[in-house]
C-alpha positions in Angstrom: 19.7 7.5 -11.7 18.6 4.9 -14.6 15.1 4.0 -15.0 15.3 0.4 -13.6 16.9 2.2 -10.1 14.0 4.3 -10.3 11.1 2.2 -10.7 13.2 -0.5 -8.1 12.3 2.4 -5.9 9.2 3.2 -6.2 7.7 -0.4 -6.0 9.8 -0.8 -3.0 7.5 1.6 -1.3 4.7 -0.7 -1.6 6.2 -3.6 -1.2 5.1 -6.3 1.5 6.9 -8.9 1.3 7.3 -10.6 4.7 4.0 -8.7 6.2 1.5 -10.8 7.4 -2.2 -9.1 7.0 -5.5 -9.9 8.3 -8.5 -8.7 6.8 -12.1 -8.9 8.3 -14.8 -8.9 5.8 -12.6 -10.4 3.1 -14.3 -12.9 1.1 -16.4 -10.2 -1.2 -16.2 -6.3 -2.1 -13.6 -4.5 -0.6 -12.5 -6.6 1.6 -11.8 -9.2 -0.9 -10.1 -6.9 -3.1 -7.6 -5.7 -0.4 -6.9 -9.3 0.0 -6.1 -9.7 -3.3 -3.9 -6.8 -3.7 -1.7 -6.4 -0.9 -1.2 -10.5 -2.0 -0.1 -9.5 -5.2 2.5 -6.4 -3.3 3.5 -9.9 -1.4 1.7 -9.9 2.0 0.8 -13.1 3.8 -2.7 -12.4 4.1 -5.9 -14.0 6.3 -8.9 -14.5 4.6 -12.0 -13.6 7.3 -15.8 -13.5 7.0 -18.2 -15.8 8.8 -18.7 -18.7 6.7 -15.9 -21.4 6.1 -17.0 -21.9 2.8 -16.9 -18.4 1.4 -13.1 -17.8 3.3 -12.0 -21.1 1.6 -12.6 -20.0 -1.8 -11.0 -16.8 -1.9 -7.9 -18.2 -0.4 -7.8 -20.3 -3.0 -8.0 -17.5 -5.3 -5.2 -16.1 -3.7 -3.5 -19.0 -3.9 -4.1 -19.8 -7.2 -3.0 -16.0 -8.4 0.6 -16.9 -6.7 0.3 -15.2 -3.2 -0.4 -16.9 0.2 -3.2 -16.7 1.8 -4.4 -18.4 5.0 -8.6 -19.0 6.0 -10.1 -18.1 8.9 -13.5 -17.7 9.7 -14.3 -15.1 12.1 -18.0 -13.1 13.3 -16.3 -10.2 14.5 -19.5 -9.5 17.2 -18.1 -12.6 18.8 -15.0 -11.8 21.2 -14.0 -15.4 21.2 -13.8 -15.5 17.2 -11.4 -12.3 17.5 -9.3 -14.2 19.9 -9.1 -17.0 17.8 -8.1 -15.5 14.2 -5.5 -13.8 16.4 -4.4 -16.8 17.5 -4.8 -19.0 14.2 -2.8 -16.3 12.3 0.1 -16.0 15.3 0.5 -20.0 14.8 0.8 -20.1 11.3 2.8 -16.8 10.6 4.2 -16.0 13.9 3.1 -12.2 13.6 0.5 -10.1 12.8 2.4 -6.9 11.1 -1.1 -5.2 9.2 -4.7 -5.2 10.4 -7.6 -4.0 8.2 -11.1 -3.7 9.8 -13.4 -4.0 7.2 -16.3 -6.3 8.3 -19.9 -4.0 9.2 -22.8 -4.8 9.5 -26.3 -2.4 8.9 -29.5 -4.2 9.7 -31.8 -0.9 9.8 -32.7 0.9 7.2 -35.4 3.9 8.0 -35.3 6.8 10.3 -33.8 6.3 13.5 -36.8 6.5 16.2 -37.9 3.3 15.0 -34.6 2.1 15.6 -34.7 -1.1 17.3 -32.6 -1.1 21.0 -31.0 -4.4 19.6 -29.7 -3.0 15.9 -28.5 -0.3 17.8 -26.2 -2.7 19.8 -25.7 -5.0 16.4 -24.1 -2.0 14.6 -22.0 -0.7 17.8 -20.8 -4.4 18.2 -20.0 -5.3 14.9 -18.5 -2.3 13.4 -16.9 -0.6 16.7 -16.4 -2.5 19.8 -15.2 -5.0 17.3 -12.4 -3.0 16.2 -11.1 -2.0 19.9 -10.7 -5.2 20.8 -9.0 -7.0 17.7 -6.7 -3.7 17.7 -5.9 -4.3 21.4 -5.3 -8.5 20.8 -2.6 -7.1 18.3 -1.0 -3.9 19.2 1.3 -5.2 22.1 3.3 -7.8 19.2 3.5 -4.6 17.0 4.9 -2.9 19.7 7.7 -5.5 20.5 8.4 -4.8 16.7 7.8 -1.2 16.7 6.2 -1.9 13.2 2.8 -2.4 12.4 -0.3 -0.6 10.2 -3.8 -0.3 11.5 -6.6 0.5 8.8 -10.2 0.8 9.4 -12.2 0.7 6.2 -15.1 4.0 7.7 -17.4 5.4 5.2 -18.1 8.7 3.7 -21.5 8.6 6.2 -18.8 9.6 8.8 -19.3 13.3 7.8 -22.3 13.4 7.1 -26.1 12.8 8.8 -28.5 10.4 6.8 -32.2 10.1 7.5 -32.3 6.0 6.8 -28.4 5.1 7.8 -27.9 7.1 11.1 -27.0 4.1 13.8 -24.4 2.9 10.8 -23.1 6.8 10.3 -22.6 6.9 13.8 -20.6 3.8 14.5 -18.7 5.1 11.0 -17.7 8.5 12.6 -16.6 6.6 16.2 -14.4 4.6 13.7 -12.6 7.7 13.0 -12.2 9.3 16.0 -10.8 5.3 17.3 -7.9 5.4 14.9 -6.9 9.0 15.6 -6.9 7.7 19.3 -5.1 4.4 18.7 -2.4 6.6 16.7 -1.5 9.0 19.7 -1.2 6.0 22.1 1.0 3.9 19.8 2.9 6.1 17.7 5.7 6.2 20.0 6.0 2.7 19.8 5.8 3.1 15.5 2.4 2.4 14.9 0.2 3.9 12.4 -3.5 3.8 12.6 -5.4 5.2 10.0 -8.6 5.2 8.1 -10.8 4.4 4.5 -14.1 6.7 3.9 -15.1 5.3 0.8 -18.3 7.0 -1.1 -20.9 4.8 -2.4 -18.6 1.6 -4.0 -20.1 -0.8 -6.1 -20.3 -4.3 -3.8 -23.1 -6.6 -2.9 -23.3 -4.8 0.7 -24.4 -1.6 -0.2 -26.2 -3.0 -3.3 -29.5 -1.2 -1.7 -28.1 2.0 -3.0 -26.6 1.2 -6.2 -29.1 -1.3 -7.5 -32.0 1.2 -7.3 -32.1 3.1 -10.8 -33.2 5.7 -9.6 -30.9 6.0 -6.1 -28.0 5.8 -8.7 -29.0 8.3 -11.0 -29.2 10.6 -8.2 -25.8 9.7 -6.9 -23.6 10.0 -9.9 -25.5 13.4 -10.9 -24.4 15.1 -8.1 -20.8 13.1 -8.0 -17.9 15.0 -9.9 -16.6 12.1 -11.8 -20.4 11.2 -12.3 -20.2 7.3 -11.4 -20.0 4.8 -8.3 -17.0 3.2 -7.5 -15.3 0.1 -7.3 -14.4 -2.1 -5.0 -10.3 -2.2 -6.2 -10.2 2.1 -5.8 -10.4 1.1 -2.5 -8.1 -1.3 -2.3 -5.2 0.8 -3.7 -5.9 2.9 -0.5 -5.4 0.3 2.0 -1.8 -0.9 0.2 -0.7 2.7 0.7 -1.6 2.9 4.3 0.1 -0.5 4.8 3.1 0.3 3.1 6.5 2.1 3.4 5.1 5.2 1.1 2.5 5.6 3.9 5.1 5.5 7.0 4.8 9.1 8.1 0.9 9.4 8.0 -1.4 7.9 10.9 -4.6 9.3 12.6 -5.8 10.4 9.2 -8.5 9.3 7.0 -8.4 9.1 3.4 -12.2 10.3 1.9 -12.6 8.1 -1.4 -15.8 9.0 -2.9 -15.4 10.3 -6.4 -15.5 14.0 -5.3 -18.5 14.1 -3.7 -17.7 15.3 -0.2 -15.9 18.2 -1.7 -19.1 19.1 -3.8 -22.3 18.4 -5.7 -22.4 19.1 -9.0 -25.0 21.2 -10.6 -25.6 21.1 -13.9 -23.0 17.6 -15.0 -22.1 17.1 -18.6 -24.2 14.9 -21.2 
């Protein structure tokens, strides 16, 4: 085979050209960054946060880079906002072939008996219900097509307990366990659901973490590659999953956290 065949082939596995994406949370961090690069692998993709203003401008950086991009504003705790980026992204594009679940929320920071009743429902909204019913407004048109990619973006607080993020961890851990559902109900029809569990990522909403010297220090000495991450390691993941070169993997999730499920370490190098 010569080399042009070969690399032909291997960017066709990525490739999305003629796939129409929508991406909650996508106007900063990782969201915005999986916007950015399934744009550049040739998606269609709908920019989606709650203010106008903020979706605006990063379809316009789409735009402006060369891909297509399409702004709607969405508070994914609101049922009727779901309904309506489905139904924005259906009239302009006529399909909805990828959907990434990235938007959270996590008002509550401290140990969970002072949890108040109404964060508790916030989080389960926001970053759960949320993603049952947006998956349900868009599975049956995947399954006419028998094509279609379904990516939560979880965290690595699914697998383990916290003593100041445990309403979050929780709702993080039900994201899994939704996707490997989703996958057995709709595989037969060719659907793929799958998940992100990114570590600690550098991006303004978990800036509580990364900002604090001394938070950090403690994170990256007991990381293997002894840093954070950022926002476009995740990204990478969520192209995969959406692509051809992903096609036999659903009801999985992909940990992306610098090594530190798999291990502290206990004496890093200078």
């Amino acid at each position: 085979m010569r080399d042009g065949s070969m690399k032909s082939g291997t960017a066709s596995l990525f490739d999305l050209s003629g796939k129409v994406a929508v991406i909650t949370g996508s106007t900063r961090g990782i969201g915005r960054a999986i916007a950015h690069r399934m744009a550049e692998h040739g998606a269609k993709v709908v920019i989606s946060s709650r203010k106008a203003d903020a979706c605006a401008r990063v379809a316009d950086e789409v735009r402006g880079a060369g891909g297509q991009a399409l702004a709607q504003p969405c508070n994914v705790a609101d049922k009727e906002d779901l309904v309506a980026l489905v139904d924005a992204t259906i009239a302009a594009w006529g399909k909805i072939d990828v959907l990434v679940c990235n938007a959270a929320v996590n008002p509550y920071f401290g140990p969970s008996i002072d949890l108040p009743e109404t964060a508790w429902d916030h989080v389960m909204n926001a970053n759960l219900k949320s993603l049952f019913l947006l998956s349900n407004m868009v599975l049956p048109q995947m399954a006419e097509r028998r094509d279609g990619s379904i990516i939560f973006v979880s965290a690595l607080g699914a697998f383990i307990g916290s003593d100041v993020l445990g309403v979050y961890q929780v709702s993080k851990a039900a994201e899994l366990q939704l996707a490997r559902n989703l996958a057995v109900e709709w595989g037969p029809k060719g659907i793929r659901a799958n998940c992100i569990a990114p570590g600690l990522i550098k991006t303004d909403f978990a800036k509580a973490l990364w900002s604090n010297p001394t938070l950090l220090k403690e994170r990256q000495k007991f990381t293997p590659l002894q840093r954070i991450g950022e926002a476009d390691e995740i990204a990478g993941a969520a192209v995969f999953l959406a692509s051809k070169a992903a096609g036999f993997m659903t009801g999985q999730t992909m940990i992306i956290d610098g090594g530190r499920y798999a291990g502290s370490v206990s004496a890093p190098n200078e």
